[in-house]
LUMVO-740784 format. One record per residue (C-alpha): residue in three letters; x, y, z. Coordinates in pm, whole numbers, plus 50000, padded with zeros to 5 digits. Layout:
ALA_X_Y_Z .
...
***
This chain:
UNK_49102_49503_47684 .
UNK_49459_49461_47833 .
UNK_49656_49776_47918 .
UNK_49955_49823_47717 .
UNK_50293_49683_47879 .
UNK_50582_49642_47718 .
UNK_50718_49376_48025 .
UNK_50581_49015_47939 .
UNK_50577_48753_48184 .
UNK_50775_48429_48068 .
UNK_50680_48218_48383 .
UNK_51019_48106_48333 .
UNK_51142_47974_48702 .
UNK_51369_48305_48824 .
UNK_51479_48127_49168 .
UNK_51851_48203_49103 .
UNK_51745_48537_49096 .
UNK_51700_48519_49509 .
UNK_52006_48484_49747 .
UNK_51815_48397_50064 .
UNK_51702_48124_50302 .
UNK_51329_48127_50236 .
UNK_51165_47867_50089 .
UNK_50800_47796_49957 .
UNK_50574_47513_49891 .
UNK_50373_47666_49593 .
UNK_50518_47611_49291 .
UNK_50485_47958_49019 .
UNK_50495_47812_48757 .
UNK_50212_47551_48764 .
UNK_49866_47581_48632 .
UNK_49514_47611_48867 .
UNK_49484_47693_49250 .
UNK_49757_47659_49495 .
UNK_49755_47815_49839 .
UNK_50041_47753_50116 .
UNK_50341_47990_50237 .
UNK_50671_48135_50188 .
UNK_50842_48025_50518 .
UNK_51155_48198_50632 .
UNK_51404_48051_50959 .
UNK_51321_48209_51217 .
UNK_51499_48098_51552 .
UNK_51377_48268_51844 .
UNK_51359_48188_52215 .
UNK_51060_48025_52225 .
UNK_51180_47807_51882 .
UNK_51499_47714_51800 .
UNK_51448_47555_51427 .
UNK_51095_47712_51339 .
UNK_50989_47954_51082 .
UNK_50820_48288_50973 .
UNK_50516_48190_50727 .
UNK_50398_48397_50504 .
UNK_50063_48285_50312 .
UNK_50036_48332_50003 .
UNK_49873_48164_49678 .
UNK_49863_48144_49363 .
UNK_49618_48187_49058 .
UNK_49727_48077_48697 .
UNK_49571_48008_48378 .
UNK_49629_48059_48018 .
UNK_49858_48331_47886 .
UNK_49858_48716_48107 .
UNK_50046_48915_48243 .
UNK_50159_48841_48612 .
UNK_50024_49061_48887 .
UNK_50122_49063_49243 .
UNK_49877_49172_49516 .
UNK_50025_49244_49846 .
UNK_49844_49313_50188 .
UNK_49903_49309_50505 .
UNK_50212_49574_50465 .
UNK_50095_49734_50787 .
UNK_49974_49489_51043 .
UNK_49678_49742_51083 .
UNK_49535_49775_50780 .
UNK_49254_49555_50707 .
UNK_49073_49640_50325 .
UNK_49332_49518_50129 .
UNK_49390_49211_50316 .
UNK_49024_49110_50277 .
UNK_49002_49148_49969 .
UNK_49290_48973_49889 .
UNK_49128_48673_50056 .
UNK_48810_48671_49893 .
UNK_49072_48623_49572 .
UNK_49277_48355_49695 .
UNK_48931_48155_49809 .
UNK_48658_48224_49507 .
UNK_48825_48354_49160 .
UNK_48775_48076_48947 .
UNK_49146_48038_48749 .
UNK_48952_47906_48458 .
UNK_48836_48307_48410 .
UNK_49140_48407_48404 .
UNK_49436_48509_48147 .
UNK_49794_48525_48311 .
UNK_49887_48475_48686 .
UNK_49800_48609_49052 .
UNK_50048_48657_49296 .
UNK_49813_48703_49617 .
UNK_50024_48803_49943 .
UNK_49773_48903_50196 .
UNK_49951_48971_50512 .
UNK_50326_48960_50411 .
UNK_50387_49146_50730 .
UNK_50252_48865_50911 .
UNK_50380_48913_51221 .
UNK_50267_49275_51268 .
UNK_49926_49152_51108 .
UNK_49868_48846_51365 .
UNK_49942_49203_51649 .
UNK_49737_49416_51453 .
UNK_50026_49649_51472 .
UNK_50213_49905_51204 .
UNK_50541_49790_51276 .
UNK_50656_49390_51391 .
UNK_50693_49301_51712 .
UNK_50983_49062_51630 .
UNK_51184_49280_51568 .
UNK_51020_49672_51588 .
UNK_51016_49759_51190 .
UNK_50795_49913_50949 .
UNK_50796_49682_50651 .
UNK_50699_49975_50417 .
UNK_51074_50115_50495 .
UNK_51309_49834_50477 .
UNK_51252_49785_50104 .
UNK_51415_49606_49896 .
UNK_51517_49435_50208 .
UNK_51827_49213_50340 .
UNK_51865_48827_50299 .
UNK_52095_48861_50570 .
UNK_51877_49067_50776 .
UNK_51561_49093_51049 .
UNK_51290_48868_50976 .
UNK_51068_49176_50831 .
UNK_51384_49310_50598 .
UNK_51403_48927_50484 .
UNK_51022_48911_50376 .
UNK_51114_49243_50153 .
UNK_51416_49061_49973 .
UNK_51190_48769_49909 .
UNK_50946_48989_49755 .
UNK_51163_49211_49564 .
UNK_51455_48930_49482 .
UNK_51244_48655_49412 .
UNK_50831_48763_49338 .
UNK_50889_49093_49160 .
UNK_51123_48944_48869 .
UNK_50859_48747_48748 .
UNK_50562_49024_48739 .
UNK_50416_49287_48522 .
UNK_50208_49482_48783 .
UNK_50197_49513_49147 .
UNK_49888_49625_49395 .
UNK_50006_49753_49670 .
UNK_49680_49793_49909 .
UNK_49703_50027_50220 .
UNK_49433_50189_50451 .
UNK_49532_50470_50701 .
UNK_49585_50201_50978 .
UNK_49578_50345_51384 .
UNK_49674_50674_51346 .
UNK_49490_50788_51055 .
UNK_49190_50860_50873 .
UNK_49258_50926_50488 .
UNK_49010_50991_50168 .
UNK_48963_50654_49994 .
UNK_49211_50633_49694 .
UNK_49409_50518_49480 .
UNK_49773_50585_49501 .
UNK_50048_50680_49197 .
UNK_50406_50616_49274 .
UNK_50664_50874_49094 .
UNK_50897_50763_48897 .
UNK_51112_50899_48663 .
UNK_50994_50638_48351 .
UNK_50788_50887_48139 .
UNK_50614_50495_47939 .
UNK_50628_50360_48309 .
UNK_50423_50684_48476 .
UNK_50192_50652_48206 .
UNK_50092_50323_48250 .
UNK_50076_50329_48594 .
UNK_49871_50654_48613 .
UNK_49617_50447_48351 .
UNK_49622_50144_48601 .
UNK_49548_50382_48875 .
UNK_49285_50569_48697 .
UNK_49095_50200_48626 .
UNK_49109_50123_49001 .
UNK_48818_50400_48978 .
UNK_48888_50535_49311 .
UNK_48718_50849_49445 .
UNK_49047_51015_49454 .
UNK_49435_50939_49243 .
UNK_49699_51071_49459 .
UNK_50055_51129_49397 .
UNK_50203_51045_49718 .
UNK_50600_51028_49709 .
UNK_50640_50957_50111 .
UNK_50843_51259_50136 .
UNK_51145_51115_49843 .
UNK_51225_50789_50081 .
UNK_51257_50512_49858 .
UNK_51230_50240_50089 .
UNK_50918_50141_50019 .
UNK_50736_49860_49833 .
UNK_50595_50076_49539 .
UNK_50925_50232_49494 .
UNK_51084_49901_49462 .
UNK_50820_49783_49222 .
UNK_50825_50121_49013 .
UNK_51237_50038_48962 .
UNK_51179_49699_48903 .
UNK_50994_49806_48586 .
UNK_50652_49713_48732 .
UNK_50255_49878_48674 .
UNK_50234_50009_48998 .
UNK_49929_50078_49221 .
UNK_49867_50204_49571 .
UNK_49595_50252_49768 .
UNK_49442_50440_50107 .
UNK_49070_50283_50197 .
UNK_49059_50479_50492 .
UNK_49175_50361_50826 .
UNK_49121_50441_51199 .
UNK_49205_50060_51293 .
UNK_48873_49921_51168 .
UNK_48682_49780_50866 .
UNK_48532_50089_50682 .
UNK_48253_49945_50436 .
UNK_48248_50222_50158 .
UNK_48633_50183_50124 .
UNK_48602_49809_50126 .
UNK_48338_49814_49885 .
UNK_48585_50044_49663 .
UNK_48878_49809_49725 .
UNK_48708_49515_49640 .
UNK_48576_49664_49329 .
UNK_48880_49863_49220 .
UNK_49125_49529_49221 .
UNK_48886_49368_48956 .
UNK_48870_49721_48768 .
UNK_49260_49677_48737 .
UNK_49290_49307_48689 .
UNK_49054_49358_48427 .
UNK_49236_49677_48280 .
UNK_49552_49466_48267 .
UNK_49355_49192_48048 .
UNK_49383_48935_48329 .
UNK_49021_48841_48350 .
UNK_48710_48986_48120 .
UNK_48540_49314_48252 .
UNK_48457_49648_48181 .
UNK_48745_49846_48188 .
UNK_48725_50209_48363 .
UNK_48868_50508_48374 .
UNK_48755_50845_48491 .
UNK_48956_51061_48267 .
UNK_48795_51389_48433 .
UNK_48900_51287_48800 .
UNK_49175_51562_48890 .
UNK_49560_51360_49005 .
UNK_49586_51523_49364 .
UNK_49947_51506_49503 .
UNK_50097_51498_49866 .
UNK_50334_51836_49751 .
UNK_50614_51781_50049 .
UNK_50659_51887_50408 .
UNK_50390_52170_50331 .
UNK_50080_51938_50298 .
UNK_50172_51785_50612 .
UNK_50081_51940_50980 .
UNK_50260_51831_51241 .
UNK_50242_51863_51652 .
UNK_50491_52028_51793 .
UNK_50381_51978_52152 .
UNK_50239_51673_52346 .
UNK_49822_51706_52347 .
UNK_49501_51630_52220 .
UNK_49440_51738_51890 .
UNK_49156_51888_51779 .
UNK_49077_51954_51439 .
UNK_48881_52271_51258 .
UNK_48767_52055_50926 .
UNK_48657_51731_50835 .
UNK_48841_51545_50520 .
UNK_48731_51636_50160 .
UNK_48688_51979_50289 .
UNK_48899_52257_50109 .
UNK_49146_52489_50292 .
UNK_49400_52727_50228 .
UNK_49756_52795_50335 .
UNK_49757_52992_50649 .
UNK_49428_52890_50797 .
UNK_49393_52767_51115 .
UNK_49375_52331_51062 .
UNK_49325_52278_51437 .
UNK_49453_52350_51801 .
UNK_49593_52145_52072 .
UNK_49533_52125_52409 .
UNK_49719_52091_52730 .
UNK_49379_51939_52925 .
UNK_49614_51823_53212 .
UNK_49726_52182_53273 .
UNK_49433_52467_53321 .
UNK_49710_52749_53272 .
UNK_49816_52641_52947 .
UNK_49609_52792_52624 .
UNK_49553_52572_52358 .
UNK_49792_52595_52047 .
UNK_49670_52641_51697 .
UNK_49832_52502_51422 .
UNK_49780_52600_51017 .
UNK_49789_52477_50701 .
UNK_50084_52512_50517 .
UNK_49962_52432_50140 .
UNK_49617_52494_49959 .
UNK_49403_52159_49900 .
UNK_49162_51983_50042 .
UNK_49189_51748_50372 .
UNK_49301_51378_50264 .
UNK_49350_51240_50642 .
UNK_49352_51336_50991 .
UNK_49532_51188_51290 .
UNK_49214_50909_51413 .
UNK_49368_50913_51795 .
UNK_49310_51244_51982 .
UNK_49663_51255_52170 .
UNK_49984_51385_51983 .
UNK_50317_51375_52068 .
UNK_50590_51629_51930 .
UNK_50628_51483_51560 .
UNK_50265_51293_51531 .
UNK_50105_51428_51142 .
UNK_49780_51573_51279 .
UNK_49660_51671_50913 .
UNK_49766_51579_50512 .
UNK_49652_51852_50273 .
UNK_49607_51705_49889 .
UNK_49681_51949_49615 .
UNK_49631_52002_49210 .
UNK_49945_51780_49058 .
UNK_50214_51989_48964 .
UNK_50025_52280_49111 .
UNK_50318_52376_49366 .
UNK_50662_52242_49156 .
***
């Protein structure tokens, strides 16, 4: 059964919506299977008249709701992507009701690196949202997306792992907003992804991101974390994999069960508290594994100075109740580096 969502799609053609350069060679509003890219100039050294590409492809059949599916935000993030893929290759558009947006690796360049942030031009797509048409390569990609793709959807799946430098619970992820109808629907999307865990996970207030742009474009918004540590984690890709069709189905695009685990506590990321952070340069070692539940005060792990035999290691605490939700995956820190993100009840510490 489809969510409720008061947004229809029209698949009326929105391109005077978008002020840039970038062009594409699918076309959104036509029926079946098309895969190709949204290519951007790009004129660097080595290329004077080439372009960024962006793949992406397209899904449409019948009367739905349009979703978009991004991947790929963080160059090291692999679960989403993958997913994505198997998408974009096998769905059948004949099972489905609506349209698929499927952008697997919009920040391609960081994703042919394998890197958070491009090396074009040394961003992090996930704060340069909703972008510049006049701007880097990687700020251009976000106008495209939020100019041109996001006017003509209903729902956007955002889908994030913990990348390099972190190890996080697999879950799925609620934007705030300040849209009572909107929150409500997305926290119901969320809840059908059927993740282990629903987070509330505000990035610390900075709006720059791609969920926070799709939340005030008036979109169904989810997020996700499937993990991380710069590899392939099977249970999390297994979730991912699963979860997308939970939603898709939830939102009435194609036929499904549709779940919800209405007993599954909303965690949330409560501010600066659930976050530990080195203060000193090190190698981090950390008292508790993640899922494990800790307390405000407690010692989360120590530090150590293994270069220097006169230094004593420095312990750091929680600041926050909750349980562990990620850990820092490389051992070395540097002043700044989140070691440890505490989850807590929602609404437990406003």
């Amino acid at each position: 059964m489809a969510a409720d969502n008061d947004k229809t799609s029209t698949m009326l053609d929105t391109s005077q919506i978008y002020t840039g350069n970038a062009f594409t060679n699918v076309d959104f509003d036509r029926l079946g299977r098309q895969v190709g890219f949204v290519s951007i100039p790009h004129s660097p050294h080595s290329d004077a008249w080439g372009v960024t590409q962006v793949p992406i492809a397209v899904i449409a059949n019948g009367k739905g709701p349009t979703v978009v599916i991004e991947g790929g935000n963080h160059g090291d993030e692999y679960e989403g992507p993958i997913a994505i893929g198997e998408l974009a290759r096998d769905l059948d558009p004949g099972l489905i009701q609506g349209r698929l947006i499927l952008m697997p690796a919009n920040n391609v360049h960081a994703v042919l690196a394998a890197l958070r942030t491009s090396p074009v031009d040394g961003l992090n797509f996930n704060r340069v949202w909703p972008g510049d048409v006049m701007g880097t390569i990687t700020e251009q990609i976000a106008a495209y997306v939020s100019q041109r793709i996001f006017p003509m959807a209903d729902a956007f799946l955002d889908l994030h792992s913990g990348g390099s430098s972190l190890d996080i619970l697999p879950s799925a992820i609620i934007e705030p907003t300040d849209d009572p109808d909107l929150h409500r629907r997305s926290v119901a999307a969320v809840k059908a992804f059927d993740a282990p865990y629903n987070v509330v996970i505000s990035n610390l207030g900075d709006k720059r991101t791609a969920t926070a742009t799709a939340c005030a474009a008036g979109l169904v918004t989810v997020g996700t974390e499937m993990r991380g540590g710069g590899t392939v984690s099977l249970d999390a890709l297994a979730i991912c994999r699963r979860g997308v069709r939970n939603v898709l189905a939830h939102l009435g695009v194609i036929e499904g069960e549709t779940k919800s685990d209405t007993e599954r506590p909303v965690l949330e990321l409560a501010g600066p508290p659930a976050y530990v952070y080195a203060p000193i340069e090190g190698v981090f070692e950390p008292f508790h594994a993640n899922g494990e539940t800790v307390s405000a005060g407690q010692p989360a792990g120590r530090i150590h100075r293994i270069w220097d035999l006169t230094a004593q290691p420095l312990t750091l605490h929680y600041g926050i109740d909750g349980i562990v939700y990620g850990r820092r995956h490389p051992g070395r820190v540097s002043p700044g580096n989140c070691c440890v993100v505490v989850a807590s009840p929602y609404g437990k510490h406003t």
